[in-house]
N, C-alpha and C positions, 0 to 999 in steps of 0.2 A: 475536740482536741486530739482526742485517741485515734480518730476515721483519716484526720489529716496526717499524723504521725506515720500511720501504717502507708495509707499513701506516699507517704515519699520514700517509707520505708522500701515498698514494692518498687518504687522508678529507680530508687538507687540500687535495689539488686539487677532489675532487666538490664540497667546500662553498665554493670560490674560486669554482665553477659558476655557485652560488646570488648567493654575497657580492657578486658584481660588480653583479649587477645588483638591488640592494636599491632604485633606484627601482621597477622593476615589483611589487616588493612594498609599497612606501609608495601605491603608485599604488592596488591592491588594496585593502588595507585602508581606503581613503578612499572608494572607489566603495562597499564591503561595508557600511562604518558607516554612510554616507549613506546607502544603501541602508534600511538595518534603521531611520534617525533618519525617513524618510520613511513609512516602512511604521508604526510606531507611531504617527504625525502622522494618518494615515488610514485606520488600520484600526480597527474598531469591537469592541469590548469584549465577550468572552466568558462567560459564566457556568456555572454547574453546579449545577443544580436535583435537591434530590434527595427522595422519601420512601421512605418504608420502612411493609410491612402484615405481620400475619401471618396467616396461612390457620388458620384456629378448626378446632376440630375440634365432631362433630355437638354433642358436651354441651354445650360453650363457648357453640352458636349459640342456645341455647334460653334464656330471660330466665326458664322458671317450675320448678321441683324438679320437679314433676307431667310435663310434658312430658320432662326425662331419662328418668324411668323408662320411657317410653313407647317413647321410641327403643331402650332396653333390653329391651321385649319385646313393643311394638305392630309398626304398620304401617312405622314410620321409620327401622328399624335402620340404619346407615349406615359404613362403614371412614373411616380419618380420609383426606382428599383430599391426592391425588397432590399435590404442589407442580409439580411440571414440566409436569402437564395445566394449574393452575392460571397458569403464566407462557405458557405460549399462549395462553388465553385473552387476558391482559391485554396483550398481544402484536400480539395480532389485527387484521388487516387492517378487517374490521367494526368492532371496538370503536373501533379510530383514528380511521375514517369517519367513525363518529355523534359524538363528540368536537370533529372536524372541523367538521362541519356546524351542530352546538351553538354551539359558538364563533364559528362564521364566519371560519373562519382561512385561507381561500379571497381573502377581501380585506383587502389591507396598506395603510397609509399612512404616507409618507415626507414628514419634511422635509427640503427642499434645504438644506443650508446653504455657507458657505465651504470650508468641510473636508470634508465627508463628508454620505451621507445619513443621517437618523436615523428609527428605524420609529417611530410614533406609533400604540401599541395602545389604551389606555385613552384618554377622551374625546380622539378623533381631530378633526383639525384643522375634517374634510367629511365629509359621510356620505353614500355613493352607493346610489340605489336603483333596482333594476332593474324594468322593467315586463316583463317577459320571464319564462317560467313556469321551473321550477326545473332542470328537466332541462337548459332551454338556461342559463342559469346556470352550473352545476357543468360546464361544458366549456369555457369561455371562459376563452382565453389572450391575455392583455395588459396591456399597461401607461398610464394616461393621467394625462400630464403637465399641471397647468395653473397659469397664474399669474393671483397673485390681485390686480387692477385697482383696486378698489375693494371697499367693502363689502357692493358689491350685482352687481358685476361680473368679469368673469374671463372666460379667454381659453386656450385647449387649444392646444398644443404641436401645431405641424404643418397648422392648420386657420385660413386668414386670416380669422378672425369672434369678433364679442365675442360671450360667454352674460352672462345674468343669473342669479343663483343662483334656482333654483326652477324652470327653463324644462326641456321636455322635449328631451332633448340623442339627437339619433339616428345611431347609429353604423354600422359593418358588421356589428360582434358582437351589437349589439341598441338597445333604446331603455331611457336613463336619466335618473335626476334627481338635482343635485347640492347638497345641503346644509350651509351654513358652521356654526362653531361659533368665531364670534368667543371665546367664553370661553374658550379654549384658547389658553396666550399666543404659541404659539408660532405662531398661525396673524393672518400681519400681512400688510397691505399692500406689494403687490412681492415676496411671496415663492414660490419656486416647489415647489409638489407634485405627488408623486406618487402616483395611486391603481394597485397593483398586484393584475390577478387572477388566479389562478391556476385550472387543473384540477381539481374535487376530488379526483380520483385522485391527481393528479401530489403533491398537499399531504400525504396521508396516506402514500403511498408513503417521504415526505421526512421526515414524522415516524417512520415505520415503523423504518426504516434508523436514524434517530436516538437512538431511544427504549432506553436497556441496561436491559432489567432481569436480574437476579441475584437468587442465592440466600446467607446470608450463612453458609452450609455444608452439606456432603453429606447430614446426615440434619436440617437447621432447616428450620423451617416459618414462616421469616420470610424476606421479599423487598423487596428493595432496587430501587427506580427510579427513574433517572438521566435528565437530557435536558439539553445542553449548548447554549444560548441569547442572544443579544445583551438579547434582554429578559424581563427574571425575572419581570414579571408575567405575561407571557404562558406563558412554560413552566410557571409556580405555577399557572393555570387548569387548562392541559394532562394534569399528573400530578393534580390533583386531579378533573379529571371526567373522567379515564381509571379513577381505580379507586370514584369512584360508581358509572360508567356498569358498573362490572364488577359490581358489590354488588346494582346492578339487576337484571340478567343472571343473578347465580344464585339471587336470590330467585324471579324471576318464574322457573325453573327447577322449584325447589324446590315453588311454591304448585301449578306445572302437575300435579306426582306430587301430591301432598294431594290435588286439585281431582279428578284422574281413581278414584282411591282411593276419595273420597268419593262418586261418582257410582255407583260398582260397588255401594259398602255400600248408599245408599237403596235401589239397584231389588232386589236380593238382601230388604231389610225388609218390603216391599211384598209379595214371593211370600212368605216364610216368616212374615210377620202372618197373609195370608187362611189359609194352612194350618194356622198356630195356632189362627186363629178357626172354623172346621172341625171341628178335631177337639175346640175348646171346645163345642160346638154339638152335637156326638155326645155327648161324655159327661155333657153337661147331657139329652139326648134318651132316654139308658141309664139315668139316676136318676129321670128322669119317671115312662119307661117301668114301671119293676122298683121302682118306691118304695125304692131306697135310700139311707140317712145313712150307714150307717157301713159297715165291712168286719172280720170276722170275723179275726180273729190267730191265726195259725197255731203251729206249732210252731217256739219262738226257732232252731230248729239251722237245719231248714229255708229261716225266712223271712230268716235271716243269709247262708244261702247263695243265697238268691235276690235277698238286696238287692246282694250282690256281681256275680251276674252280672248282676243290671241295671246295674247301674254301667258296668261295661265293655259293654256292650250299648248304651247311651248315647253312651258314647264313640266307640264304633265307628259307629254310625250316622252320629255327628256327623261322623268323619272322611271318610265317604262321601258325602255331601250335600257336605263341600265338595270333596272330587273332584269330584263332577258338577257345580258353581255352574265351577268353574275350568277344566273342564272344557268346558262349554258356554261359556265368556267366549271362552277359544284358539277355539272352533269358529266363534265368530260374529265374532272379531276373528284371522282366520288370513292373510289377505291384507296387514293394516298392518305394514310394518313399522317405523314411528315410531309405534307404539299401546305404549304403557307398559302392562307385569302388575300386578295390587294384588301387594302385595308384603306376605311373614312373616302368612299367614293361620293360625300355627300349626299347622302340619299335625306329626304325631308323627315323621314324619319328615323330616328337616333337611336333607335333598338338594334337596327341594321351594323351599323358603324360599331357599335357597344359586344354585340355578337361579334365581328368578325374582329375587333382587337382582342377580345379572349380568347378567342381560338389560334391567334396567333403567335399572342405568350403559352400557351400549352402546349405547339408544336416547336417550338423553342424550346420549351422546357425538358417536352418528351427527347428531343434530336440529344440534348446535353446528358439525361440522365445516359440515353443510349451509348455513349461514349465510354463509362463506367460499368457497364451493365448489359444484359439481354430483353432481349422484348418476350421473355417470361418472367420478366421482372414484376413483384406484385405493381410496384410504384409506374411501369412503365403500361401495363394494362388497365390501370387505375385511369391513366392521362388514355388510354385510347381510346377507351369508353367517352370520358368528358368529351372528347374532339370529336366522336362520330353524335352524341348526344349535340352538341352545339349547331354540328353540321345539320342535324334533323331539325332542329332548331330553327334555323337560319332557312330554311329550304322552306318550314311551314309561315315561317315571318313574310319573306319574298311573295309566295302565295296568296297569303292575308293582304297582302299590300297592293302588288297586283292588282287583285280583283277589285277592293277599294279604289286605286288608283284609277280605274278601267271604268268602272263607275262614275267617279268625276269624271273623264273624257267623256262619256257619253254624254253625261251632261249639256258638258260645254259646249261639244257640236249641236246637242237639241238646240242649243241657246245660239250660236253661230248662224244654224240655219234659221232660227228665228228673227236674226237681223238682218242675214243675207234677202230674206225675202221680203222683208219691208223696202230693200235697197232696189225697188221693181227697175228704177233706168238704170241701173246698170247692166248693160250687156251683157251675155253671156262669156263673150268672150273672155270680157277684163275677169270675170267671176274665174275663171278657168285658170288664167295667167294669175291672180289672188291665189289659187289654191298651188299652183308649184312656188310662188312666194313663199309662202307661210312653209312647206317643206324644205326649201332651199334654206331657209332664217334657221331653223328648227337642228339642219345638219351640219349649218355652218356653227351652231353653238355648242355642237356637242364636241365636233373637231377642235373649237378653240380650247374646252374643256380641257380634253386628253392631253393639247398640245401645250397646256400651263402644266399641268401635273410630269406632263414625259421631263420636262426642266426644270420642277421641284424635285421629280427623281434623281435626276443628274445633279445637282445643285449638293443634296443630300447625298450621294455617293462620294463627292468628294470633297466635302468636307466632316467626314464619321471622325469622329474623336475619340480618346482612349476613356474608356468607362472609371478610370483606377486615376485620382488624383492625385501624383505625387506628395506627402506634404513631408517629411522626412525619409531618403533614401538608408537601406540598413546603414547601420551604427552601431559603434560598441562601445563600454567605458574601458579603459585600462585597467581596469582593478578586475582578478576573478570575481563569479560568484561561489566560487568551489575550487580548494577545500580554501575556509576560511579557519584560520588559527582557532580564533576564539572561541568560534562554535565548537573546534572538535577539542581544543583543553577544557573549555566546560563538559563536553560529553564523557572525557577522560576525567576529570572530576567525578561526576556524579557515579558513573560506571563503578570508576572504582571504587568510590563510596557506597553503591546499592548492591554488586557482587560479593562482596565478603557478609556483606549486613544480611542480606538475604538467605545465602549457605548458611551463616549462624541460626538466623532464622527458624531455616527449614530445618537444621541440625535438631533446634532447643523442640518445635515439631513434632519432631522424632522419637524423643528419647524418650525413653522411659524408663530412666536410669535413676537410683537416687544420688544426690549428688551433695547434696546441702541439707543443713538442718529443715530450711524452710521448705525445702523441697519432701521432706520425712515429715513436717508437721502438717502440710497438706491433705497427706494420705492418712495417717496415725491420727486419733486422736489418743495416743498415750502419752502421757507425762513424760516431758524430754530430760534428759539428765544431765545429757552429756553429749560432747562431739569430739574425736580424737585424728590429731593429724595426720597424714603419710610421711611418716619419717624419711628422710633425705639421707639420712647415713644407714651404714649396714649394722650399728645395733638396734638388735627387735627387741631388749628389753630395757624398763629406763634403771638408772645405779641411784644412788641416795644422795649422791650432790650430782645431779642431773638437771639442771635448768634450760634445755629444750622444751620445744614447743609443745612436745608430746607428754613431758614431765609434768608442765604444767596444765597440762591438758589432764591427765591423773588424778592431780593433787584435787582440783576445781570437781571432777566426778567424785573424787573422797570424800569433800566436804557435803557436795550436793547428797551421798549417799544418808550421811547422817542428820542433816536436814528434815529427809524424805522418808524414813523408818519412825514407825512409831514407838510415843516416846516410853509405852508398857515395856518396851525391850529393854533394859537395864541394867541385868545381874547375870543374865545369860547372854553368851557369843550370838551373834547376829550372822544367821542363815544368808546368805547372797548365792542366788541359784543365778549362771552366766548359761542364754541357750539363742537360738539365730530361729532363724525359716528354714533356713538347708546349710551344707557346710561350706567348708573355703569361705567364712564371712568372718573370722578372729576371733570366736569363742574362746580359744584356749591360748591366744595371746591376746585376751583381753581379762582373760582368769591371771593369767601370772602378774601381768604388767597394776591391775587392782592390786592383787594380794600383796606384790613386792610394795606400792606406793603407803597402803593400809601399814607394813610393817616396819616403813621406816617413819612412823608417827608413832614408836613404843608400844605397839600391839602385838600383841600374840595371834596371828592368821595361819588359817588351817585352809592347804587346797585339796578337795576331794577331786578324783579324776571321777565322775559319774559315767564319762560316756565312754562304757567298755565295749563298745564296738568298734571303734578308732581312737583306740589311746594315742595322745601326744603328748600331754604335759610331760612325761619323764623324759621321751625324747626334746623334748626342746629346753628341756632345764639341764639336761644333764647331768644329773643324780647319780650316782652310782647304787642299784638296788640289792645289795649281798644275798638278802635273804629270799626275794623273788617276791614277797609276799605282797598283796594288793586288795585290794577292795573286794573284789570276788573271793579273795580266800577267805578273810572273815567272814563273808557271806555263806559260803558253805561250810566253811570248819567250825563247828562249836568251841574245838581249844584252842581255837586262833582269837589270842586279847587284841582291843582295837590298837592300842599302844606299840602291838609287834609289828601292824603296818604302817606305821606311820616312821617318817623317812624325817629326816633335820635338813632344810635348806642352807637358811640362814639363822640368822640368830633368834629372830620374833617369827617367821616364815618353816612353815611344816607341809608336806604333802603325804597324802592318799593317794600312790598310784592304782592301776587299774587292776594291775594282777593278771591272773591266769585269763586268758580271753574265753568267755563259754559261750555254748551252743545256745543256751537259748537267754539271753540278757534281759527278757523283759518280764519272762515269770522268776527268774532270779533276783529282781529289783523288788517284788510282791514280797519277800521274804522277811520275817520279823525283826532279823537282825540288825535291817537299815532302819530302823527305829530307834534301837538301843546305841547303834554308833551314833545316831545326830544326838541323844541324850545326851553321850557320854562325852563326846567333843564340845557341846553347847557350854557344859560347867568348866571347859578348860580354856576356850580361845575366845580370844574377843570378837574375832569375824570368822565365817567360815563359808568360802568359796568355793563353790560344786562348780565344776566344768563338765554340763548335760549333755544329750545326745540336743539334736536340733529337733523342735517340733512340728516342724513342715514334712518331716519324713518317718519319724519313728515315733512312737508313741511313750518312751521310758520318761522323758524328764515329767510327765504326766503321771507318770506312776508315784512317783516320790514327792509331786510338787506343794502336799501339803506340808511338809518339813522345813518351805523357804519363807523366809520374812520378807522379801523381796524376790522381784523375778528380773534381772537385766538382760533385756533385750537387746541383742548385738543386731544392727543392719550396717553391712558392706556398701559405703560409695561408691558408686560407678560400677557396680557390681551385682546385682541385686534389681530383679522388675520391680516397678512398684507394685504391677497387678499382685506380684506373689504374695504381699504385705496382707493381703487381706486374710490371711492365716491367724498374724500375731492381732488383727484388730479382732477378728473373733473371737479369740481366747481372752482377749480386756474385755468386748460386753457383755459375753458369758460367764466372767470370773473364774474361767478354769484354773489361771494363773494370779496368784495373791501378789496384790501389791507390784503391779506391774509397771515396769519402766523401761524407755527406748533409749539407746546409747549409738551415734553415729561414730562408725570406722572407718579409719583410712578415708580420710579427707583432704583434699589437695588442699596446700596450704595457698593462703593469699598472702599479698602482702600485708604488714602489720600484726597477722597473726601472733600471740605469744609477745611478753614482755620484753625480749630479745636479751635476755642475760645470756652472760658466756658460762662456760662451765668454772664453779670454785676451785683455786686450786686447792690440793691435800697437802 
């Protein structure tokens, strides 16, 4: 019950901390809201522009059924695209650039008004045109101010000279011209503009940083972009000719492979036409020759197994020619490494096709990073390694295949000529016209070949689709995102709540001040007596119908004192020695303000002034002294009675001033005589109050301290270290000082303090 008691006891002081000083928190909270009421007055209005695309896949991007299939087994085969290659793309320091510079978002126009500036992007107030070529343009940083005079005049901030609208205006940054646009209502007479220009770097860097795009999940092929803007038109431009500019980007990508495709197939048509036409030209020159129409029909078994191995004899040819076409392309393009492969020439083997569409996405990849970048690029030496790696690749695969391939043809002809010569009646001849057939069949398939694919090219050039799926163009809601009311009255809230709390805080931290009782019984373990208030008025001492908080604050130490003396003391005055740590802490208005309280309870109280190094009590009581005589001169006078220094205050109240000041007060205090004065005052007075030197600095109330039935320890409020305290707690566990007790001074009052009686009238 007692652990909970103090516990609350403790939270009701921490928050008495706070409570007191509730103006530094009304103070806060007023500065905070003003604060937050000025900042919505002049800050300018947020928005959040947003669209959303989705990345198509190749079948989606083609507009004709014809064209799917093709991608399915022509030139165009294609994996569905990365989405996270595709948000760097749209990312892209380039893409932002050319956006940038499309728009002209390099130069801004402000109107001044009372409150705030406001950007005027769509039909702007002036239109400034630079006669300066572009590169110096896109580096120019500045700003120019001007007010507008008239309809036909104006005046630049900083520069004492009127312009005329239309006049060539020559600066540091360059030479310009400046164009009004009365139809713009905002743009009037006397009003002041600002034309802002920026870097283009510095512009795109600024949208760079700005621009969130997002994915709207781990495996969706849809992308969300965001840009957070004071003006919705301008950011609605922004995001929409950021993902044009993107849709251009992979068309004109896409048309580059078709375009290169397409050039391989004509010149490959051109060599395999004349050889067509050749070996047309022999077997027309073989039936001249030999007068033949027709050809003799063999034996069904026979010509079944010879039309079999022509078949694959066909085919194998076919897939050797294109070895050496692809063959000979790497050899005479082995140096590019941005040179795209024709890509999926059907080769029977599918490593082939598998190789040259990777190497295709990687010189794509490398051409885009290059646009951003140098080719000391780690990333772009990375890819040129892969692409000359693939190339060595693909060269050693062609080889491997080759010779396999070459293998089977050998075969085949073993096996051709193994049925050619069972075919014994057939003439030589017809054997002869068979063999430009089978070359004629063989050139006429690979022509047909080239001449499907040169019109899957074509087919595929013109119908390339935008890669970027529309599916909401930017938008905005009406509402800002910023400033919102409530967020900043709660930030003003709390602010103002956490700054004052805080400084009190760090204050209470700080201090090492005593301030409170509890704050002296922390430090002390010496027996508390007493606590006395900071009087509010200019009397320092209290009178006998005295009912302030300080009087009572006396009366409650007078009873504690007799409480707290033991009870042998009886028939003899009761010794009360008053001494601090160091001075300026009320020693000797805490000697008078006792002794006067003690004597207005019918007691006889004697003040001895002890500390004759800085006598006060006469000065602050006011005594008039006739004789001079004082403590010291009985000390050294032997015919000085104690009776002749002692002074009448009041009626029960007597003092011991200090006397002659001497040289040396602390072997004068040794002196036997202050033995026989406390005898001789003890049998007369019921209290007798010493005002000592302090024992943090001199060592005299030590000298005398066996003479005290008590020792009151005076500590100063707010005044006083506590480190210094550690003086008076040594002298309690030492017992240098009898009967020891702490008395707090000058204490700021709380409220409640004191019974609140007014004073009696007399």
């Amino acid at each position: 019950m007692s652990t909970q008691h103090n516990q609350n006891t403790n939270l009701r002081e921490q928050l008495d901390k706070y409570l007191l000083k509730w103006k530094w928190f009304l103070l806060s909270f007023i500065i905070c809201f003003g604060l937050s009421f000025l900042y919505l007055r002049y800050a300018s209005n947020t928005y959040k522009i947003a669209a959303s695309i989705k990345i198509a896949d190749s079948k989606e991007q083609s507009t004709l059924k014809e064209a799917n299939q093709m991608n399915d087994y022509g030139l165009f085969k294609q994996d569905h695209n990365s989405v996270a290659d595709e948000i760097q793309v749209l990312g892209s320091r380039t893409l932002i650039t050319t956006v940038v510079k499309k728009l002209n978002l390099q130069v801004q126009y402000f109107i001044t008004g009372k409150i705030k500036e406001t950007e005027i992007y769509k039909n702007p107030p002036i239109l400034i045109n630079f006669l300066e070529s572009d590169s110096t343009l896109n580096t120019i940083d500045t700003s120019i101010t001007i007010h507008v005079d008239s309809k036909s005049k104006f005046s630049i901030k900083g520069i004492n000279k009127k312009y005329s609208f239309g006049d060539n205006i020559r600066m540091s940054f360059g030479e310009f011209i400046l164009t009004p646009n009365f139809s713009q209502p905002e743009m009037q007479i006397g009003k002041n503009l600002t034309v802002k220009i920026s870097p283009i770097e510095d512009v795109s860097s600024f949208y760079n940083q700005k621009i969130k795009i997002t994915t709207s999940g781990e495996n969706s092929g849809i992308i969300n972009v965001e840009l957070d803007d004071p003006v919705i038109e301008k950011a609605k431009d922004i995001l929409n000719n950021i993902i044009a500019e993107y849709n251009t980007i992979v068309i004109n990508n896409k048309k580059e492979i078709v375009k290169t495709t397409s050039d391989f197939i004509n010149n490959r048509l051109q060599d395999v036409s004349a050889e067509l036409s050749q070996v047309d030209l022999t077997s027309e020159n073989i039936k001249k020759d030999n007068r033949l129409t027709d050809l003799s029909s063999q034996s069904s078994i026979f010509l079944q197994t010879e039309r079999e191995i022509e078949a694959q004899q066909f085919l194998t040819i076919t897939e050797l020619n294109l070895i050496d076409y692809m063959t000979t392309y790497l050899e005479e393009n082995n140096g590019g490494k941005s040179d795209l492969i024709p890509s999926n020439m059907l080769f029977q083997d599918n490593s082939i096709n598998e190789i040259t569409r990777k190497h295709n996405d990687l010189v794509n990849q490398r051409n885009r990073t290059l646009k951003n970048s140098s080719e000391k690029n780690p990333v772009v030496t990375n890819l040129d390694a892969q692409i000359i790696s693939l190339k060595q690749s693909l060269n050693a695969n062609l080889k491997s295949i080759k010779s396999s391939t070459q293998i089977k043809l050998d075969d085949l002809n073993k096996q051709d000529r193994r049925i050619s010569s069972q075919i014994y009646s057939a003439p030589q001849k017809e054997r002869q016209f068979r063999d430009v057939e089978r070359q004629q069949s063989i050139k006429e398939s690979i022509y047909l070949y080239l001449l499907q694919k040169r019109e899957e090219s074509a087919i595929s050039l013109g119908v390339s689709s935008p890669n970027a799926i529309i599916i909401d163009a930017a938008y905005s809601n009406s509402i800002p995102i910023w400033p919102k009311k409530e967020v900043l009255f709660l930030g003003a809230f709390v602010l103002g709540f956490i700054i004052p709390l805080s400084f009190i805080y760090i204050m209470e931290l700080l201090n090492t001040k005593i301030r409170n009782k509890h704050d002296l019984i922390k430090v002390l373990s010496i027996p508390f007596i007493g606590d006395i208030p900071k009087s509010n008025t200019k009397n320092v001492f209290i009178d006998k119908f005295d009912y302030s908080a300080k009087a009572e604050a006396f009366r409650l130490v007078r009873t504690n004192i007799d409480f707290m003396l033991p009870n042998t003391i009886k028939t003899k005055g009761k010794t009360i020695f008053v001494t601090s740590t160091t001075s300026k802490e009320g020693k000797s208005h805490t000697s008078i303000n006792l002794a006067k309280s003690l004597s207005f309870s019918n007691k006889k109280v004697l003040i001895i002034e002890s500390d004759i190094r800085v006598p006060k009590l006469n000065k602050y009581l006011k005594v008039p002294n006739t004789t001079g005589l004082g403590l010291t001169n009985y000390i050294i006078d032997d015919n000085v009675n104690f009776s002749d220094v002692i002074i009448k205050v009041d009626e029960n109240l007597d003092i011991i001033p200090c006397g002659t000041i001497p040289p040396n007060p602390a072997e004068l205090l040794l002196d036997d005589n202050i033995e026989l004065l406390f005898n001789a005052v003890k049998n007369k007075y019921d209290y007798i109050i010493v005002d000592t030197s302090a024992v943090g600095l001199v060592t005299d109330t030590l000298l005398i301290s066996k003479f005290a039935d008590m020792v009151l320890f005076v500590v100063s409020a707010n005044n006083i270290d506590k480190r210094q305290l550690h003086v008076a707690q040594s002298m309690y566990d030492t017992k240098r000082l009898p009967n020891m007790v702490s008395l707090l001074n000058s204490v700021k009052q709380k409220r409640g303090y004191g019974y609140g009686y007014g004073k009696m009238p007399k």
